[in-house]
N, C-alpha and C positions, 0 to 999 in steps of 0.2 A: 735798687730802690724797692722795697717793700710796696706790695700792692695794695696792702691796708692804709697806706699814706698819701698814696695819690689825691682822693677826694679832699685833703688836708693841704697839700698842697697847692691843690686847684683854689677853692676856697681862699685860701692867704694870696693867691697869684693876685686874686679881683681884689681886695680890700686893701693891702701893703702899699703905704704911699707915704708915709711921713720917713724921714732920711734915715736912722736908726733901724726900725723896722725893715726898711727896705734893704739897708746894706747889709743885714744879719741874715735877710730870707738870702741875699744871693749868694753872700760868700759859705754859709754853712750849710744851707738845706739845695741849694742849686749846685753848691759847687763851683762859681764864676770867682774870679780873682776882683775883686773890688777898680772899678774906674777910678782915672782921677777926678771925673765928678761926683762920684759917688761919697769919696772922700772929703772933697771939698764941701760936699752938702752937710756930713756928720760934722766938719767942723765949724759948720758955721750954726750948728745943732745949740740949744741951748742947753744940752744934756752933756755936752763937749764942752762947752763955756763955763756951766757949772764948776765941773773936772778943773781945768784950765787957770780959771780965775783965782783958785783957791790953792792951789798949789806954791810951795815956798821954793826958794831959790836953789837949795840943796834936792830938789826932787821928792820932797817928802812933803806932806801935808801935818807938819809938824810931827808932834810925839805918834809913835808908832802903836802902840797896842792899848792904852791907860790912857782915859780922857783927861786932859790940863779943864778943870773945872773951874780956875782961877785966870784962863788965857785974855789978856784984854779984848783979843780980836775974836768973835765971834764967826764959825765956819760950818756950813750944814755938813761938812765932810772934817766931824774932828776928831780922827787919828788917821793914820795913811793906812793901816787895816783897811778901813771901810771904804776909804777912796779907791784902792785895789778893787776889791770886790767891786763895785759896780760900774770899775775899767772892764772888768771879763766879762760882767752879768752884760755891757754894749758891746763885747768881742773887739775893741778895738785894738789892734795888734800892736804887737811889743815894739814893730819900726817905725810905730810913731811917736813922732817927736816927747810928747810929755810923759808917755810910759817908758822911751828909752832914759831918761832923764831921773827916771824914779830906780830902774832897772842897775843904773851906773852905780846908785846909792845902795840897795842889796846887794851889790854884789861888794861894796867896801864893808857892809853889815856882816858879810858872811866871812868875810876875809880878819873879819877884825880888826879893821884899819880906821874906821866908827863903830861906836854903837848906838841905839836908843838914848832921845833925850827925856824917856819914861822915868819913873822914877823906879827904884829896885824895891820888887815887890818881896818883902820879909820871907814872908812865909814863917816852917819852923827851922830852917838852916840859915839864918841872915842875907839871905839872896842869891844863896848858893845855886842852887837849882835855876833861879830866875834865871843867871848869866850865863847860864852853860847853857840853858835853853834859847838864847837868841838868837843867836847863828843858826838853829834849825829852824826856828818862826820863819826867819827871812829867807832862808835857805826856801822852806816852804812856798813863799809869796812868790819868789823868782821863779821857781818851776812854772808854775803855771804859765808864767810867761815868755818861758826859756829854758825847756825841761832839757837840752842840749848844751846850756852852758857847764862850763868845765868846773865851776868853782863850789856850782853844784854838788857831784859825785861823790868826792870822800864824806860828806856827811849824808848823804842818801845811802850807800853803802852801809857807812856804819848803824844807821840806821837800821838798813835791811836784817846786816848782822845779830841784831838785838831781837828784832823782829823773830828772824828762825829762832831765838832761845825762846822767847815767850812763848812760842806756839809749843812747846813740849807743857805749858803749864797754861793748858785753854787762855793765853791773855791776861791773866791775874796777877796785879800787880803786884796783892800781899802774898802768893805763891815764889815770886820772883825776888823780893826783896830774901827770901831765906834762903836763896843758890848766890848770895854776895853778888850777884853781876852790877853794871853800874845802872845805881837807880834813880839818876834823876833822869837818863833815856830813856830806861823802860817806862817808866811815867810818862813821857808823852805818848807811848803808844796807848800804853792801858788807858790812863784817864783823858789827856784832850787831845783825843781822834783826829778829830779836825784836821790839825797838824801834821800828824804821822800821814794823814790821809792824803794830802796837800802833796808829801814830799815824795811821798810812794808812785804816785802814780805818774802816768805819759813816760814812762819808762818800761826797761827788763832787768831790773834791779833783784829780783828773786825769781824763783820758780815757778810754773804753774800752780804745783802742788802748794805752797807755801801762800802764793796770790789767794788760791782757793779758798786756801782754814780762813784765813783774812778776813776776805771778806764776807764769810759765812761767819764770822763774832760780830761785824761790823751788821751785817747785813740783818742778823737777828735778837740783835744786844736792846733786852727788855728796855731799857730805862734810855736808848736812844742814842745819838753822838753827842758829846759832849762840847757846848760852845754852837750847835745848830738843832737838834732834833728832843725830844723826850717821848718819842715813836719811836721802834725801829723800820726800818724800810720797808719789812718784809708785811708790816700792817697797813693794809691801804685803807687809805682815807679819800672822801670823797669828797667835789669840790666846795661842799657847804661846809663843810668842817671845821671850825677851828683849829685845827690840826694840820690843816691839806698842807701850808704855807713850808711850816716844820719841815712835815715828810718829803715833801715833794724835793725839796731844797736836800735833802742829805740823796735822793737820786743825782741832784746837778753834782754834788761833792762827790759823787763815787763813778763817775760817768767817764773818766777818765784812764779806771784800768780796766786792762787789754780783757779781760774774764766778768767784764759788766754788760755785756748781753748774754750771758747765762743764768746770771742772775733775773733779769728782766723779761726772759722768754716763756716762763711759767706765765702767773695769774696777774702780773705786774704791768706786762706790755699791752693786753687785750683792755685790762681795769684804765688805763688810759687814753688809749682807742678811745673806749668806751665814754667817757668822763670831754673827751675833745666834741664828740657828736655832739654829746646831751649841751656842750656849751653853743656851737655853732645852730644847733635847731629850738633850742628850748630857752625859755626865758629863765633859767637859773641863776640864783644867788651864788656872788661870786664874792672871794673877798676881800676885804675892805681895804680899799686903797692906801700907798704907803706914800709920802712925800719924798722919797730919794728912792727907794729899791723896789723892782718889781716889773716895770713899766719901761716901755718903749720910745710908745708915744711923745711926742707931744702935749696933747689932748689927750691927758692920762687918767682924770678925774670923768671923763666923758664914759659910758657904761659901756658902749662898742668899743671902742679902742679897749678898753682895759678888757674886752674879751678878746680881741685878737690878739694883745701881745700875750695873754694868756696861753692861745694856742700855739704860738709861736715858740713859746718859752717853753711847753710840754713837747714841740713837733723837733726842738733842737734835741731834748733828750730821747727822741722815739727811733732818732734818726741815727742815734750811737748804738743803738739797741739791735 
Protein backbone atom coordinates (compact mmCIF):
# COMPACT_ATOMS: atom_id res chain seq x y z
CA UNK A 1 0.00 0.00 0.00
CA UNK A 2 1.32 3.39 -1.04
CA UNK A 3 2.00 5.79 1.63
CA UNK A 4 0.42 8.59 -0.09
CA UNK A 5 -2.98 6.73 0.39
CA UNK A 6 -3.02 6.01 3.76
CA UNK A 7 -4.60 9.47 4.96
CA UNK A 8 -7.18 8.64 2.09
CA UNK A 9 -7.89 5.68 3.42
CA UNK A 10 -8.19 6.79 6.88
CA UNK A 11 -10.45 9.51 5.91
CA UNK A 12 -13.01 7.00 3.92
CA UNK A 13 -12.38 4.42 7.05
CA UNK A 14 -14.64 7.43 9.39
CA UNK A 15 -17.23 8.46 6.69
CA UNK A 16 -18.15 5.01 4.58
CA UNK A 17 -21.44 3.66 5.95
CA UNK A 18 -24.04 3.53 3.32
CA UNK A 19 -23.99 -0.56 1.89
CA UNK A 20 -22.35 0.20 -1.53
CA UNK A 21 -19.80 2.37 -0.34
CA UNK A 22 -19.02 0.20 2.25
CA UNK A 23 -18.76 -2.97 0.43
CA UNK A 24 -16.40 -1.46 -2.34
CA UNK A 25 -14.01 0.35 0.54
CA UNK A 26 -13.51 -3.41 1.86
CA UNK A 27 -13.40 -5.70 -0.94
CA UNK A 28 -11.10 -3.38 -3.34
CA UNK A 29 -9.16 -0.83 -1.27
CA UNK A 30 -8.99 -3.28 2.03
CA UNK A 31 -8.84 -6.25 0.42
CA UNK A 32 -11.45 -8.28 2.70
CA UNK A 33 -13.58 -10.90 0.89
CA UNK A 34 -17.25 -9.29 1.15
CA UNK A 35 -19.55 -10.95 4.38
CA UNK A 36 -22.68 -12.45 3.99
CA UNK A 37 -23.89 -9.30 5.51
CA UNK A 38 -22.31 -7.26 3.61
CA UNK A 39 -23.88 -8.74 0.78
CA UNK A 40 -27.19 -9.02 2.09
CA UNK A 41 -26.99 -5.14 2.72
CA UNK A 42 -25.97 -4.30 -1.20
CA UNK A 43 -29.06 -6.27 -1.92
CA UNK A 44 -31.27 -4.90 -0.18
CA UNK A 45 -29.54 -1.53 -1.72
CA UNK A 46 -31.86 0.40 -3.74
CA UNK A 47 -29.03 0.73 -6.23
CA UNK A 48 -29.35 -3.31 -6.37
CA UNK A 49 -33.06 -3.09 -6.79
CA UNK A 50 -32.79 -0.58 -9.37
CA UNK A 51 -30.35 -3.24 -11.38
CA UNK A 52 -32.67 -6.15 -10.34
CA UNK A 53 -36.18 -4.86 -10.98
CA UNK A 54 -35.51 -4.03 -14.40
CA UNK A 55 -33.84 -6.74 -15.76
CA UNK A 56 -35.80 -9.14 -18.25
CA UNK A 57 -36.12 -12.84 -18.12
CA UNK A 58 -33.35 -13.60 -20.64
CA UNK A 59 -30.67 -11.81 -18.44
CA UNK A 60 -30.60 -8.83 -20.58
CA UNK A 61 -32.12 -5.51 -19.94
CA UNK A 62 -33.60 -5.76 -23.32
CA UNK A 63 -31.76 -4.41 -26.56
CA UNK A 64 -28.19 -4.43 -26.12
CA UNK A 65 -26.32 -1.45 -27.63
CA UNK A 66 -29.39 1.04 -29.55
CA UNK A 67 -31.92 2.54 -27.44
CA UNK A 68 -35.81 0.98 -28.57
CA UNK A 69 -37.15 4.75 -28.51
CA UNK A 70 -40.49 3.23 -29.21
CA UNK A 71 -40.40 0.44 -26.10
CA UNK A 72 -43.88 0.46 -24.22
CA UNK A 73 -42.12 -0.13 -20.95
CA UNK A 74 -40.13 2.61 -19.77
CA UNK A 75 -36.58 1.67 -17.96
CA UNK A 76 -33.94 4.09 -16.43
CA UNK A 77 -31.42 1.28 -17.50
CA UNK A 78 -32.34 1.16 -21.37
CA UNK A 79 -30.02 -1.02 -23.01
CA UNK A 80 -27.97 -3.75 -21.06
CA UNK A 81 -24.81 -1.71 -22.09
CA UNK A 82 -25.58 0.62 -19.61
CA UNK A 83 -27.02 -1.73 -17.04
CA UNK A 84 -23.30 -3.42 -17.28
CA UNK A 85 -21.57 -0.55 -16.69
CA UNK A 86 -22.96 0.49 -13.62
CA UNK A 87 -22.90 -3.52 -12.43
CA UNK A 88 -18.87 -2.84 -12.44
CA UNK A 89 -19.00 1.12 -11.66
CA UNK A 90 -20.85 -1.08 -7.79
CA UNK A 91 -18.06 -3.97 -8.30
CA UNK A 92 -20.75 -6.34 -7.85
CA UNK A 93 -19.23 -9.63 -8.81
CA UNK A 94 -20.07 -11.86 -11.67
CA UNK A 95 -21.39 -14.79 -8.69
CA UNK A 96 -24.08 -12.97 -8.33
CA UNK A 97 -27.00 -14.11 -9.13
CA UNK A 98 -28.32 -11.31 -11.63
CA UNK A 99 -24.90 -10.68 -13.29
CA UNK A 100 -24.47 -14.59 -13.58
CA UNK A 101 -27.82 -14.52 -15.45
CA UNK A 102 -26.77 -11.65 -17.82
CA UNK A 103 -23.19 -13.56 -18.02
CA UNK A 104 -25.10 -17.00 -19.40
CA UNK A 105 -26.68 -14.57 -22.06
CA UNK A 106 -22.96 -13.24 -23.51
CA UNK A 107 -21.69 -15.94 -23.41
CA UNK A 108 -24.72 -17.38 -26.12
CA UNK A 109 -24.05 -13.71 -27.77
CA UNK A 110 -20.43 -14.72 -28.31
CA UNK A 111 -21.13 -18.08 -29.29
CA UNK A 112 -23.70 -17.21 -31.73
CA UNK A 113 -26.28 -19.14 -30.46
CA UNK A 114 -28.35 -15.40 -30.02
CA UNK A 115 -27.73 -12.30 -31.06
CA UNK A 116 -28.92 -8.61 -30.31
CA UNK A 117 -32.51 -7.83 -30.51
CA UNK A 118 -30.90 -4.13 -31.72
CA UNK A 119 -31.81 -3.37 -34.77
CA UNK A 120 -28.77 -3.83 -37.67
CA UNK A 121 -27.22 -0.63 -37.94
CA UNK A 122 -26.56 0.00 -41.97
CA UNK A 123 -23.80 1.73 -42.12
CA UNK A 124 -22.04 1.80 -45.64
CA UNK A 125 -21.88 -2.19 -46.13
CA UNK A 126 -25.69 -3.11 -45.18
CA UNK A 127 -24.73 -4.27 -41.66
CA UNK A 128 -21.86 -6.04 -42.61
CA UNK A 129 -19.47 -4.68 -40.05
CA UNK A 130 -22.32 -4.30 -37.46
CA UNK A 131 -22.59 -8.27 -37.20
CA UNK A 132 -19.17 -9.36 -37.26
CA UNK A 133 -18.88 -6.89 -34.62
CA UNK A 134 -21.06 -8.36 -32.07
CA UNK A 135 -19.54 -11.13 -30.72
CA UNK A 136 -16.64 -8.86 -29.82
CA UNK A 137 -19.05 -6.06 -28.14
CA UNK A 138 -20.19 -8.84 -25.91
CA UNK A 139 -17.09 -10.67 -25.99
CA UNK A 140 -15.93 -7.22 -24.60
CA UNK A 141 -18.92 -6.82 -21.79
CA UNK A 142 -18.12 -10.60 -20.56
CA UNK A 143 -14.35 -9.93 -19.95
CA UNK A 144 -14.77 -7.54 -17.61
CA UNK A 145 -16.73 -9.84 -15.70
CA UNK A 146 -14.98 -13.09 -16.54
CA UNK A 147 -11.77 -12.15 -18.26
CA UNK A 148 -11.04 -16.25 -17.71
CA UNK A 149 -13.96 -17.47 -19.50
CA UNK A 150 -13.04 -19.74 -22.21
CA UNK A 151 -15.37 -18.49 -24.98
CA UNK A 152 -13.79 -15.50 -24.56
CA UNK A 153 -10.09 -16.23 -26.05
CA UNK A 154 -10.36 -17.06 -29.75
CA UNK A 155 -11.76 -13.55 -30.24
CA UNK A 156 -9.51 -11.72 -27.85
CA UNK A 157 -6.67 -13.43 -29.75
CA UNK A 158 -7.73 -12.60 -32.81
CA UNK A 159 -8.17 -9.46 -31.72
CA UNK A 160 -4.69 -9.19 -30.22
CA UNK A 161 -3.49 -10.56 -33.81
CA UNK A 162 -4.88 -7.41 -35.61
CA UNK A 163 -3.71 -5.47 -33.04
CA UNK A 164 0.14 -6.41 -33.73
CA UNK A 165 -0.67 -5.46 -37.47
CA UNK A 166 -1.95 -2.06 -36.63
CA UNK A 167 0.80 -1.18 -34.62
CA UNK A 168 3.42 -1.37 -37.74
CA UNK A 169 0.95 1.62 -39.05
CA UNK A 170 0.71 3.93 -35.69
CA UNK A 171 -3.09 2.65 -35.43
CA UNK A 172 -4.45 4.21 -38.52
CA UNK A 173 -7.28 2.77 -39.70
CA UNK A 174 -6.97 4.43 -43.51
CA UNK A 175 -3.27 3.12 -43.37
CA UNK A 176 -4.55 -0.38 -42.75
CA UNK A 177 -7.42 -0.51 -44.87
CA UNK A 178 -4.53 -0.38 -47.90
CA UNK A 179 -2.48 -3.78 -46.55
CA UNK A 180 -6.10 -5.58 -47.39
CA UNK A 181 -6.22 -7.05 -43.74
CA UNK A 182 -9.80 -7.50 -42.39
CA UNK A 183 -11.26 -4.14 -41.88
CA UNK A 184 -14.20 -4.37 -40.06
CA UNK A 185 -11.59 -5.65 -36.97
CA UNK A 186 -9.32 -3.23 -37.39
CA UNK A 187 -12.01 -0.67 -37.11
CA UNK A 188 -12.88 -1.51 -33.82
CA UNK A 189 -9.44 -1.01 -32.63
CA UNK A 190 -8.70 2.18 -34.57
CA UNK A 191 -12.13 3.98 -34.22
CA UNK A 192 -14.35 2.64 -30.92
CA UNK A 193 -11.41 1.96 -28.39
CA UNK A 194 -13.74 1.41 -26.09
CA UNK A 195 -14.24 -1.90 -27.11
CA UNK A 196 -10.92 -3.14 -28.22
CA UNK A 197 -10.20 -1.65 -24.90
CA UNK A 198 -12.85 -3.79 -22.90
CA UNK A 199 -11.54 -6.85 -24.64
CA UNK A 200 -7.65 -6.41 -24.38
CA UNK A 201 -7.38 -6.02 -21.12
CA UNK A 202 -7.25 -8.44 -17.39
CA UNK A 203 -5.28 -10.46 -19.54
CA UNK A 204 -1.72 -11.60 -21.46
CA UNK A 205 -3.00 -11.53 -24.62
CA UNK A 206 0.06 -9.67 -26.19
CA UNK A 207 3.30 -8.56 -25.21
CA UNK A 208 4.80 -5.99 -23.18
CA UNK A 209 6.20 -4.36 -25.97
CA UNK A 210 2.99 -4.28 -28.04
CA UNK A 211 0.68 -3.51 -24.48
CA UNK A 212 3.13 -0.44 -24.40
CA UNK A 213 2.64 1.18 -28.25
CA UNK A 214 -1.04 0.57 -27.13
CA UNK A 215 -1.50 2.30 -24.74
CA UNK A 216 0.83 5.09 -25.56
CA UNK A 217 -2.03 5.78 -28.95
CA UNK A 218 -4.65 5.31 -26.49
CA UNK A 219 -3.06 7.00 -23.78
CA UNK A 220 -2.27 10.23 -26.07
CA UNK A 221 -4.78 10.20 -28.92
CA UNK A 222 -5.71 14.09 -29.28
CA UNK A 223 -9.40 13.88 -29.97
CA UNK A 224 -9.70 11.11 -26.95
CA UNK A 225 -11.56 7.46 -26.77
CA UNK A 226 -14.07 7.16 -28.83
CA UNK A 227 -17.67 6.30 -27.15
CA UNK A 228 -16.03 7.85 -23.48
CA UNK A 229 -13.57 10.73 -23.63
CA UNK A 230 -12.70 13.84 -26.23
CA UNK A 231 -9.37 14.31 -23.77
CA UNK A 232 -6.89 12.18 -23.97
CA UNK A 233 -5.67 10.89 -20.62
CA UNK A 234 -2.58 12.06 -20.78
CA UNK A 235 -4.35 15.97 -20.28
CA UNK A 236 -5.29 16.24 -16.85
CA UNK A 237 -8.16 18.08 -15.86
CA UNK A 238 -9.20 19.22 -12.68
CA UNK A 239 -12.06 18.65 -10.67
CA UNK A 240 -14.03 21.84 -11.65
CA UNK A 241 -13.75 21.00 -15.21
CA UNK A 242 -16.23 20.07 -17.30
CA UNK A 243 -14.06 17.72 -18.63
CA UNK A 244 -12.92 16.00 -15.28
CA UNK A 245 -15.96 13.36 -15.67
CA UNK A 246 -14.59 12.42 -19.53
CA UNK A 247 -11.06 12.10 -18.53
CA UNK A 248 -11.23 10.59 -15.35
CA UNK A 249 -13.55 7.76 -16.77
CA UNK A 250 -11.08 6.71 -19.69
CA UNK A 251 -8.42 6.21 -16.39
CA UNK A 252 -11.31 3.73 -15.01
CA UNK A 253 -11.45 2.11 -18.89
CA UNK A 254 -7.68 1.59 -19.09
CA UNK A 255 -7.06 0.58 -15.44
CA UNK A 256 -7.23 -2.76 -16.07
CA UNK A 257 -4.03 -3.46 -18.18
CA UNK A 258 -1.09 -5.09 -16.41
CA UNK A 259 1.28 -1.71 -17.90
CA UNK A 260 -1.28 1.14 -16.42
CA UNK A 261 0.76 2.08 -13.43
CA UNK A 262 3.31 3.15 -15.70
CA UNK A 263 1.48 5.12 -17.30
CA UNK A 264 -0.01 6.85 -13.99
CA UNK A 265 3.27 7.18 -12.20
CA UNK A 266 4.57 10.41 -14.01
CA UNK A 267 2.35 13.71 -13.39
CA UNK A 268 -1.11 11.63 -13.36
CA UNK A 269 -0.85 9.74 -10.06
CA UNK A 270 0.51 13.00 -7.78
CA UNK A 271 -2.37 15.41 -10.07
CA UNK A 272 -4.80 13.06 -8.14
CA UNK A 273 -3.40 12.82 -4.88
CA UNK A 274 -3.53 16.21 -5.30
CA UNK A 275 -7.26 16.77 -6.61
CA UNK A 276 -8.54 13.98 -3.50
CA UNK A 277 -6.94 16.59 -0.73
CA UNK A 278 -8.23 19.80 -2.31
CA UNK A 279 -11.75 17.58 -2.20
CA UNK A 280 -11.49 16.31 1.43
CA UNK A 281 -10.16 19.96 2.88
CA UNK A 282 -11.57 22.46 0.60
CA UNK A 283 -15.03 23.44 -0.33
CA UNK A 284 -14.68 22.67 -4.10
CA UNK A 285 -17.06 22.56 -6.89
CA UNK A 286 -17.62 19.23 -7.71
CA UNK A 287 -19.63 18.03 -10.56
CA UNK A 288 -23.00 17.98 -11.13
CA UNK A 289 -24.74 15.09 -10.11
CA UNK A 290 -25.92 12.15 -12.47
CA UNK A 291 -29.31 10.17 -11.80
CA UNK A 292 -27.85 6.60 -12.38
CA UNK A 293 -23.86 6.81 -12.93
CA UNK A 294 -21.42 8.09 -10.69
CA UNK A 295 -22.50 7.71 -7.05
CA UNK A 296 -22.40 5.32 -4.48
CA UNK A 297 -24.50 6.66 -1.96
CA UNK A 298 -27.63 6.49 -1.27
CA UNK A 299 -27.90 10.20 -0.34
CA UNK A 300 -26.26 10.89 -3.80
CA UNK A 301 -27.70 14.40 -4.44
CA UNK A 302 -26.39 15.34 -0.73
CA UNK A 303 -22.98 17.43 -1.48
CA UNK A 304 -20.79 15.08 1.10
CA UNK A 305 -21.74 12.01 0.07
CA UNK A 306 -21.21 12.78 -3.49
CA UNK A 307 -17.55 13.94 -2.21
CA UNK A 308 -16.86 10.84 -0.74
CA UNK A 309 -17.83 8.55 -3.40
CA UNK A 310 -15.79 10.82 -5.29
CA UNK A 311 -12.82 9.99 -3.46
CA UNK A 312 -13.57 6.49 -3.37
CA UNK A 313 -14.04 6.42 -7.11
CA UNK A 314 -10.56 8.22 -7.66
CA UNK A 315 -8.83 5.99 -4.49
CA UNK A 316 -10.07 2.65 -6.43
CA UNK A 317 -8.17 3.98 -9.41
CA UNK A 318 -4.98 5.29 -7.28
CA UNK A 319 -4.87 1.90 -5.76
CA UNK A 320 -4.27 0.03 -9.37
CA UNK A 321 -1.69 2.41 -9.83
Amino acid sequence: MKKELQAIIKYLQSVTTDPFPRYIFKKEILQEAPTAADIEAIHASKWYKQLADEQWDDGSWGRFHTQDSKAPIKQKFVVTEMALRRIRELGISKDDSMVLKCVKLLERYVHGEETWSDWVEKHKDNGKSHMLWRPYVSAAQLNMFDPGNPVIQPLRNKLAAALKITSKYNFSFENILKQGTDEYIIAGIAAPALYSALLLQNSRCMSDELEKQYLEFLWNKVDGIYYVSSVPPAEKQHIESKLFLQWFSTLELLSGFSLFPDFMKGDIFPHLISEVNRIMNTDVEMPPAHPIFGHYAESWRDKSARKNDMILRILRILIKS
